[in-house]
Chimera marker file (.cmm) of the C-alpha trace (Angstrom):
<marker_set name="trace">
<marker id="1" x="0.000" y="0.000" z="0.000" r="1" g="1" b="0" radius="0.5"/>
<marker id="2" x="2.783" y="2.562" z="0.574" r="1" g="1" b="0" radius="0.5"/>
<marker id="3" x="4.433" y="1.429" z="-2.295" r="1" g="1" b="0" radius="0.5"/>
<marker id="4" x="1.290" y="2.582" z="-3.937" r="1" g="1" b="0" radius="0.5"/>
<marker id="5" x="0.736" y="5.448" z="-2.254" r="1" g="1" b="0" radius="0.5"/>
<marker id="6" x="4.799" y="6.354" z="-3.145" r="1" g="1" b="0" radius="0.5"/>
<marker id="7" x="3.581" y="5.883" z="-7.021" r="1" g="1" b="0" radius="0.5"/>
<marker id="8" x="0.782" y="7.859" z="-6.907" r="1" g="1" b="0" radius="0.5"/>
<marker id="9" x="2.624" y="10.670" z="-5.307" r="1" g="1" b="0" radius="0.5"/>
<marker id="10" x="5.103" y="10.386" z="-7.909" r="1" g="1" b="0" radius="0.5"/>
<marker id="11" x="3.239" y="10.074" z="-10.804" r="1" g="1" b="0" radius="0.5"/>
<marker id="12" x="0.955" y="13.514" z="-9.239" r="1" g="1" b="0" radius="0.5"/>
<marker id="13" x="4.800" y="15.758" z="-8.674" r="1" g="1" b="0" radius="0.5"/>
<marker id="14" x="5.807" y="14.630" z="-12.231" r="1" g="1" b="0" radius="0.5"/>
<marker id="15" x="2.467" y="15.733" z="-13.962" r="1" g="1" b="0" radius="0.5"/>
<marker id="16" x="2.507" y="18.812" z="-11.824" r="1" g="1" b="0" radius="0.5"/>
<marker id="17" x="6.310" y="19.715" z="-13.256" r="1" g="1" b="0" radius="0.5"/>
<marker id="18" x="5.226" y="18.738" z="-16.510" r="1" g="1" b="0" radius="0.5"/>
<marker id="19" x="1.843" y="20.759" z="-16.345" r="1" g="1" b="0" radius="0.5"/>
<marker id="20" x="4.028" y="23.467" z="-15.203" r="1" g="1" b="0" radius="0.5"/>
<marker id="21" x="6.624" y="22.962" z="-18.103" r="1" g="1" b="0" radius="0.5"/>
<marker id="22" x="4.043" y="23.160" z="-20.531" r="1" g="1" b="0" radius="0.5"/>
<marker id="23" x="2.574" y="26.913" z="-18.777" r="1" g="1" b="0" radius="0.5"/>
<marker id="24" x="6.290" y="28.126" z="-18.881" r="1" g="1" b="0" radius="0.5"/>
<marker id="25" x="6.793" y="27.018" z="-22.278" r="1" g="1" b="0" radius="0.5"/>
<marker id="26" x="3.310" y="28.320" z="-23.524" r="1" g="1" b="0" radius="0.5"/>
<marker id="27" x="4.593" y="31.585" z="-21.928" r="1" g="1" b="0" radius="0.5"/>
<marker id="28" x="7.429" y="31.668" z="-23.970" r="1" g="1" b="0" radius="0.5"/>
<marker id="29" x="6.121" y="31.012" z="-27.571" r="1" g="1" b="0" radius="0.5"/>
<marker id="30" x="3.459" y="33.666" z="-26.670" r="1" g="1" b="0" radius="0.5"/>
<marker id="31" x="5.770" y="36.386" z="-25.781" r="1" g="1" b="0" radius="0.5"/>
<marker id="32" x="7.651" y="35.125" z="-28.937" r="1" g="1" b="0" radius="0.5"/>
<marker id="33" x="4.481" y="35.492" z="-30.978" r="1" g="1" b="0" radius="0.5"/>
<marker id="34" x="3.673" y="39.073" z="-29.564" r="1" g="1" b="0" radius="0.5"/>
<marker id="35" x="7.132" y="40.345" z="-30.025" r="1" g="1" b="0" radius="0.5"/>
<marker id="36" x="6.733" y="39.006" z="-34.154" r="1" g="1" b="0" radius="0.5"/>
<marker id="37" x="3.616" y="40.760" z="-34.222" r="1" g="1" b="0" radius="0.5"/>
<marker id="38" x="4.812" y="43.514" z="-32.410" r="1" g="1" b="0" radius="0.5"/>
<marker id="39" x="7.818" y="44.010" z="-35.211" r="1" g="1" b="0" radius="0.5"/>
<marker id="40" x="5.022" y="43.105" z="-37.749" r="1" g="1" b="0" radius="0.5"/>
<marker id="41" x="2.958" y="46.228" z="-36.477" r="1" g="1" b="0" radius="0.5"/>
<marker id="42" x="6.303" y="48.513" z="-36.278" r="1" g="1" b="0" radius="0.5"/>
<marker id="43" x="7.306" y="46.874" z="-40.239" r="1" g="1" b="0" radius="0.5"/>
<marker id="44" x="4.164" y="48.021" z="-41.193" r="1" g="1" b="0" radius="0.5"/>
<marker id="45" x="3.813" y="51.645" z="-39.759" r="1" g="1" b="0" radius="0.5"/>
<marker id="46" x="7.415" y="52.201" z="-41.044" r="1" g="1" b="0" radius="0.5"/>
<marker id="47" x="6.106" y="51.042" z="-44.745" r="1" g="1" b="0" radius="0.5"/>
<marker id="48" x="2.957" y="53.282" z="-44.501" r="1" g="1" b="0" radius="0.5"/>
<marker id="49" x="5.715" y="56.075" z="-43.611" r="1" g="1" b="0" radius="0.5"/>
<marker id="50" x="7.554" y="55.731" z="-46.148" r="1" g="1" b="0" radius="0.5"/>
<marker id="51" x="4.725" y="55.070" z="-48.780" r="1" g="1" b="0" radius="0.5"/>
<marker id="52" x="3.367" y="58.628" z="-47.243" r="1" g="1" b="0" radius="0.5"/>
<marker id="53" x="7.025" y="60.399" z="-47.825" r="1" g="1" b="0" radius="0.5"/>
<marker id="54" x="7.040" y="58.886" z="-51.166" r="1" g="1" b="0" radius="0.5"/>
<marker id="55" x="3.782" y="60.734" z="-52.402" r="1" g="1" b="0" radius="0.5"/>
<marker id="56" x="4.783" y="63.593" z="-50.900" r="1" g="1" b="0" radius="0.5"/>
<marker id="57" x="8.167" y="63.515" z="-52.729" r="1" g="1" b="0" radius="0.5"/>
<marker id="58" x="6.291" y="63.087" z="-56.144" r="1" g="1" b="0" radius="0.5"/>
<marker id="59" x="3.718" y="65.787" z="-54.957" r="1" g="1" b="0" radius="0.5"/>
<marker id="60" x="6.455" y="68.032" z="-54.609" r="1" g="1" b="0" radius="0.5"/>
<marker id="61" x="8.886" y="67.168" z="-57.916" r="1" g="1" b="0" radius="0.5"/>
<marker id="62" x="5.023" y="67.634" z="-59.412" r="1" g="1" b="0" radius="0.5"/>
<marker id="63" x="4.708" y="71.402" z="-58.056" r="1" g="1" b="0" radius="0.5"/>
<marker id="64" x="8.552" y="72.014" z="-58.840" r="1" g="1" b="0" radius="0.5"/>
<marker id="65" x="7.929" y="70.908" z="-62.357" r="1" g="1" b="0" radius="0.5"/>
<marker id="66" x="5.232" y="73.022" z="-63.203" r="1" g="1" b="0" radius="0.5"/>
<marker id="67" x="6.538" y="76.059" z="-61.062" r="1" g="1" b="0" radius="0.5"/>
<marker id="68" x="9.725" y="75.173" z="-64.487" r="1" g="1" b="0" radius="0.5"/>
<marker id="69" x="7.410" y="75.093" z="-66.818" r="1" g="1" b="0" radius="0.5"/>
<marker id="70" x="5.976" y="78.602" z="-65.781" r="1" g="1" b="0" radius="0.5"/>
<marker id="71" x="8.922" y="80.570" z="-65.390" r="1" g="1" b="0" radius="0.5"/>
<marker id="72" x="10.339" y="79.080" z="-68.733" r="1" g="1" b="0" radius="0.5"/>
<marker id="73" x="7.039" y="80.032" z="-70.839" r="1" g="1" b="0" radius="0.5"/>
<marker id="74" x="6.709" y="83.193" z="-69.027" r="1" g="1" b="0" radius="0.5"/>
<marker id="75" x="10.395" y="83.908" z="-69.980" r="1" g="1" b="0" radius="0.5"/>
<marker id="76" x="9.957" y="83.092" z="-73.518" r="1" g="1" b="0" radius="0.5"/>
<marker id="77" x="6.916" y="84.947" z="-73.678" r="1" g="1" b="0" radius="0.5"/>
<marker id="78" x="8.535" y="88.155" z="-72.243" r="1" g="1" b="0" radius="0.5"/>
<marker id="79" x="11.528" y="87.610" z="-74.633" r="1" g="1" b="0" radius="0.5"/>
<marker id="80" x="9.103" y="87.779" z="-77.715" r="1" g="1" b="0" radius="0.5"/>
<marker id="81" x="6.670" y="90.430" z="-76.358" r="1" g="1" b="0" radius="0.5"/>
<marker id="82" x="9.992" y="92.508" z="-76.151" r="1" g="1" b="0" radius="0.5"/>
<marker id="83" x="11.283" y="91.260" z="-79.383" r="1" g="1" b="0" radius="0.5"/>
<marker id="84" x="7.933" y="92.768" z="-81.035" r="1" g="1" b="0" radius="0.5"/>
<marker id="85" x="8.032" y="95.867" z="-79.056" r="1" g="1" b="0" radius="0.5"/>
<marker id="86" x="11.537" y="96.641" z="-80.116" r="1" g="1" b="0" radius="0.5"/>
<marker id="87" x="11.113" y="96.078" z="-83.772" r="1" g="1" b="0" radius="0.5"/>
<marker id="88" x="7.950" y="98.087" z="-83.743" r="1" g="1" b="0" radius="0.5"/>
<marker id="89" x="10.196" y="101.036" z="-81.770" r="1" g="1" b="0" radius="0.5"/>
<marker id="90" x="12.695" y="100.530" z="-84.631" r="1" g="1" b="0" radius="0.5"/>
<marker id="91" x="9.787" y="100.238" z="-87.600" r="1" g="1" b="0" radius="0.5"/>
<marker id="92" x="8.689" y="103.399" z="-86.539" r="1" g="1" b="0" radius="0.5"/>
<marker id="93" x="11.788" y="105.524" z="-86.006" r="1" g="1" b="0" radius="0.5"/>
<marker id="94" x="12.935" y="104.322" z="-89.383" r="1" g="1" b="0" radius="0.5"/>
<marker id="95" x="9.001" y="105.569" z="-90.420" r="1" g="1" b="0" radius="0.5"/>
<marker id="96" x="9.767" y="108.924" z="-89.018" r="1" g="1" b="0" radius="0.5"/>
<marker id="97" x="13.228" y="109.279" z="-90.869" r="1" g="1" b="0" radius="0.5"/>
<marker id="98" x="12.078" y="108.029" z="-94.256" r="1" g="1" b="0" radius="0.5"/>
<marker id="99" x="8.937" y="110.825" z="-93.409" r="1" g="1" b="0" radius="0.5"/>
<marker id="100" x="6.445" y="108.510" z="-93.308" r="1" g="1" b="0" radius="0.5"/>
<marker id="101" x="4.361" y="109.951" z="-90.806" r="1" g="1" b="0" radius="0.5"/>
<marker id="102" x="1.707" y="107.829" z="-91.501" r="1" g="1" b="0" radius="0.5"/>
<marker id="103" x="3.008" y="104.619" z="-90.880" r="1" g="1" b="0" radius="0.5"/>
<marker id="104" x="4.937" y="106.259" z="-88.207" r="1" g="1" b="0" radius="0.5"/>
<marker id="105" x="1.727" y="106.901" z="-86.637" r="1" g="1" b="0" radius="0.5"/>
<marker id="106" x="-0.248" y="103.591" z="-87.142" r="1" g="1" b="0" radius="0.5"/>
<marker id="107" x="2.962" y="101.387" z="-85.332" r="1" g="1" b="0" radius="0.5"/>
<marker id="108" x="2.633" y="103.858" z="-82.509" r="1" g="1" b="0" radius="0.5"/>
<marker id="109" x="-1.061" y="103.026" z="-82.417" r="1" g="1" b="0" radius="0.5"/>
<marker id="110" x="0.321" y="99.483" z="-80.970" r="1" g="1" b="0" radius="0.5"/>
<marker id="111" x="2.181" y="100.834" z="-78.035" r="1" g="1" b="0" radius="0.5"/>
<link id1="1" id2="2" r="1" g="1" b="0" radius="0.2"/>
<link id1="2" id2="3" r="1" g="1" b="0" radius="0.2"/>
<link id1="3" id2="4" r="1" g="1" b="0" radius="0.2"/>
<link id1="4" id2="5" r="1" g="1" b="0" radius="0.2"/>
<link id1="5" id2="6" r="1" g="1" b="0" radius="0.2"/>
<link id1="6" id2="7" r="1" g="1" b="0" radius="0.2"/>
<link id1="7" id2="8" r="1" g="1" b="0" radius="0.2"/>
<link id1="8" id2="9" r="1" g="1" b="0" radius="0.2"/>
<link id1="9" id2="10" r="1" g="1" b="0" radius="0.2"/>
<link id1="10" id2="11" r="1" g="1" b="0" radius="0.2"/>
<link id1="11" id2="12" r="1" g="1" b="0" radius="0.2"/>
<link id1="12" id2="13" r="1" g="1" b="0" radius="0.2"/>
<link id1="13" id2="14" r="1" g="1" b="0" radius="0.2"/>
<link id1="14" id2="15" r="1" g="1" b="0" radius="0.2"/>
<link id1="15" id2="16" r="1" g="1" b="0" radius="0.2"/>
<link id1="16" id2="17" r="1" g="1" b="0" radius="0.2"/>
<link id1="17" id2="18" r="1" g="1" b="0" radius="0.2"/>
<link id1="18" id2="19" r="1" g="1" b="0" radius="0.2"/>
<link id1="19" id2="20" r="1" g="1" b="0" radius="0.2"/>
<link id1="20" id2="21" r="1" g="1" b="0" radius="0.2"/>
<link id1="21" id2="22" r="1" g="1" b="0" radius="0.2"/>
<link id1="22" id2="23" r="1" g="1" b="0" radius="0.2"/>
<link id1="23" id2="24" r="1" g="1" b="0" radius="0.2"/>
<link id1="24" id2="25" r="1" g="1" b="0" radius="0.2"/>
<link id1="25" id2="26" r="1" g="1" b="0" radius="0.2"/>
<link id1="26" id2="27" r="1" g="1" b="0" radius="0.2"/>
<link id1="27" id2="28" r="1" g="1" b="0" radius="0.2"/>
<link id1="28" id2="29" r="1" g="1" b="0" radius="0.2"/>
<link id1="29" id2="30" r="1" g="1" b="0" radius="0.2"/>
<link id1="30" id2="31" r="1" g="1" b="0" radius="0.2"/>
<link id1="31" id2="32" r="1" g="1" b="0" radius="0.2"/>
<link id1="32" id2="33" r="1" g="1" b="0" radius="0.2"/>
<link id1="33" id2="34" r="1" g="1" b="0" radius="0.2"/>
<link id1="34" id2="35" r="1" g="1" b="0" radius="0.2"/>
<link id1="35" id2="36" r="1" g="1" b="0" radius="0.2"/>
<link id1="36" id2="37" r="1" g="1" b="0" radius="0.2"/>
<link id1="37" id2="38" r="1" g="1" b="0" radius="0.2"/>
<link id1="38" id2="39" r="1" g="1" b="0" radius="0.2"/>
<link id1="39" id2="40" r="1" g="1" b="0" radius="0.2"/>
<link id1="40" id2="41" r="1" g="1" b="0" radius="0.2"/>
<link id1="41" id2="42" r="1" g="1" b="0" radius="0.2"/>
<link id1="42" id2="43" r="1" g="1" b="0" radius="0.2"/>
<link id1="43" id2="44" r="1" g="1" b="0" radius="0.2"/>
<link id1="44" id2="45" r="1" g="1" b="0" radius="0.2"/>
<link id1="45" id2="46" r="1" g="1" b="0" radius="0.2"/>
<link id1="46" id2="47" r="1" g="1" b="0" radius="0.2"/>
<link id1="47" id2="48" r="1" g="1" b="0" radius="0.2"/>
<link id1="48" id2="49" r="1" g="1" b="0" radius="0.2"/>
<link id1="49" id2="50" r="1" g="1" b="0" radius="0.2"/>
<link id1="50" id2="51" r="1" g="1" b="0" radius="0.2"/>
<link id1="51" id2="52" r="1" g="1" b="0" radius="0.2"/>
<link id1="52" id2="53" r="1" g="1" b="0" radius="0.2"/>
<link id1="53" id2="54" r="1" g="1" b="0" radius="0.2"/>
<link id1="54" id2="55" r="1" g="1" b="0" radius="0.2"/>
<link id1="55" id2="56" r="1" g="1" b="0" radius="0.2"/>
<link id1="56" id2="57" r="1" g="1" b="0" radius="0.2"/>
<link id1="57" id2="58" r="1" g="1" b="0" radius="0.2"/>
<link id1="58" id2="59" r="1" g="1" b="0" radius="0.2"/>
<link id1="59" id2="60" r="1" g="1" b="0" radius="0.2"/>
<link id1="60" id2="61" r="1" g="1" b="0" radius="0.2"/>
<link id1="61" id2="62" r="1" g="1" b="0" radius="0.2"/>
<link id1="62" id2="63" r="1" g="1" b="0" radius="0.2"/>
<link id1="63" id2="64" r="1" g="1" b="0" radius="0.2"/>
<link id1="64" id2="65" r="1" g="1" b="0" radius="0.2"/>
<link id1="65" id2="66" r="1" g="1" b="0" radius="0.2"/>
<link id1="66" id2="67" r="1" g="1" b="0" radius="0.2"/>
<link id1="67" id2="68" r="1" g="1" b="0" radius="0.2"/>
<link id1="68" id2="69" r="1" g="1" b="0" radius="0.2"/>
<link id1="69" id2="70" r="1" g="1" b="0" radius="0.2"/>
<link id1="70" id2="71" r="1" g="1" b="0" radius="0.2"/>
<link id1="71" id2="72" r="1" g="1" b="0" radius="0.2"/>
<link id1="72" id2="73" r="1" g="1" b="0" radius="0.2"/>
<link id1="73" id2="74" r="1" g="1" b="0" radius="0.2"/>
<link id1="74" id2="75" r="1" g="1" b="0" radius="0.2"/>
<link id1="75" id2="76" r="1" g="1" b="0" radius="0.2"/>
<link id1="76" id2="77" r="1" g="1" b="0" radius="0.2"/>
<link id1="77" id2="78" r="1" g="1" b="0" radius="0.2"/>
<link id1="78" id2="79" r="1" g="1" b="0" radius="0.2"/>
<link id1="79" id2="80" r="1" g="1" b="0" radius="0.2"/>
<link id1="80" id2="81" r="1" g="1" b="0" radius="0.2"/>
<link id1="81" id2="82" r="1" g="1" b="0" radius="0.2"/>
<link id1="82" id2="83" r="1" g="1" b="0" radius="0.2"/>
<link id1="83" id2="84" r="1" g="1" b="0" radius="0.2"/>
<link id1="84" id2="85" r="1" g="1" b="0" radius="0.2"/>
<link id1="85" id2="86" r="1" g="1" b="0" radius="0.2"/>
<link id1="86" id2="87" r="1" g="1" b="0" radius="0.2"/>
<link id1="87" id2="88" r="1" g="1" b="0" radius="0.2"/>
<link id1="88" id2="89" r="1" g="1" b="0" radius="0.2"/>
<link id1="89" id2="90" r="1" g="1" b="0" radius="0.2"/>
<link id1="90" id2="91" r="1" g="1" b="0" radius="0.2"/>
<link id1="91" id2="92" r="1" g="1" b="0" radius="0.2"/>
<link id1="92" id2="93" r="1" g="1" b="0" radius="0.2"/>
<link id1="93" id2="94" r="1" g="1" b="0" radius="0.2"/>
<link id1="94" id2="95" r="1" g="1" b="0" radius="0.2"/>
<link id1="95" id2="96" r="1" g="1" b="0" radius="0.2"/>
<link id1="96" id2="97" r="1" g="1" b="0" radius="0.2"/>
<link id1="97" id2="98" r="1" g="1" b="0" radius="0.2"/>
<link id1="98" id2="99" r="1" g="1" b="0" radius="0.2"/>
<link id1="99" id2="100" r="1" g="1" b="0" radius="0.2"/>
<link id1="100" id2="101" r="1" g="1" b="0" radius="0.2"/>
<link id1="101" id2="102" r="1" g="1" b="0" radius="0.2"/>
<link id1="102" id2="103" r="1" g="1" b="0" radius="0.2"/>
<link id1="103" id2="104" r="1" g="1" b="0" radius="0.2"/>
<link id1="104" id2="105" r="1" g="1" b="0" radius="0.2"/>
<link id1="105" id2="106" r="1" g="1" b="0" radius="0.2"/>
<link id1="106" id2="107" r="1" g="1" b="0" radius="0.2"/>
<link id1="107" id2="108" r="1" g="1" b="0" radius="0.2"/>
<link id1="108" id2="109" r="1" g="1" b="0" radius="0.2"/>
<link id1="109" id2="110" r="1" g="1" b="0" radius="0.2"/>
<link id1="110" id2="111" r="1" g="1" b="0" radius="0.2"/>
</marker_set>
């Protein structure tokens, strides 16, 4: 009977230790498990991050584009408004000193 009773007592501590194994090693592969999904979470933020800094890069090589394109076409257009001007200034001084008043008079018109 105490052999029994020895068995039993046994057989009771070594399914507590390994019940208690089992809890610690549960524990472990759950804190693994958060800490992947916790470097998941951080992956993804850092990807959303950098997928927001990307669109505003292109927003802004966008605006810097066209902000170019302006100056450049308001450039050329300035450069050929004066081009006009100046050979309508030079039409009509020529005009004047041939004594063509008329057509003098009808380039001024244009200023």
């Amino acid at each position: 009977m105490a052999w029994t009773v020895g068995v039993f007592t046994l057989l009771s501590s070594l399914t507590g230790y390994l019940v208690s194994e089992a809890r610690t090693q549960a524990k472990h592969w759950r804190a693994l498990a958060d800490g992947q999904r916790e470097r998941l979470r951080l992956s993804h933020m850092r990807l959303d991050d950098m997928r927001a800094g990307r669109g505003e890069d292109l927003r802004r090589a966008r605006m810097e584009e066209q902000v170019r394109i302006a100056r450049e076409i308001h450039d050329n257009v300035g450069h050929t408004l004066t081009s006009a001007i100046m050979l309508v200034q030079a039409n009509q001084v020529v005009a004047t000193a041939q004594g063509d008043t008329a057509f003098a008079y009808f380039t001024c018109a244009f200023l």
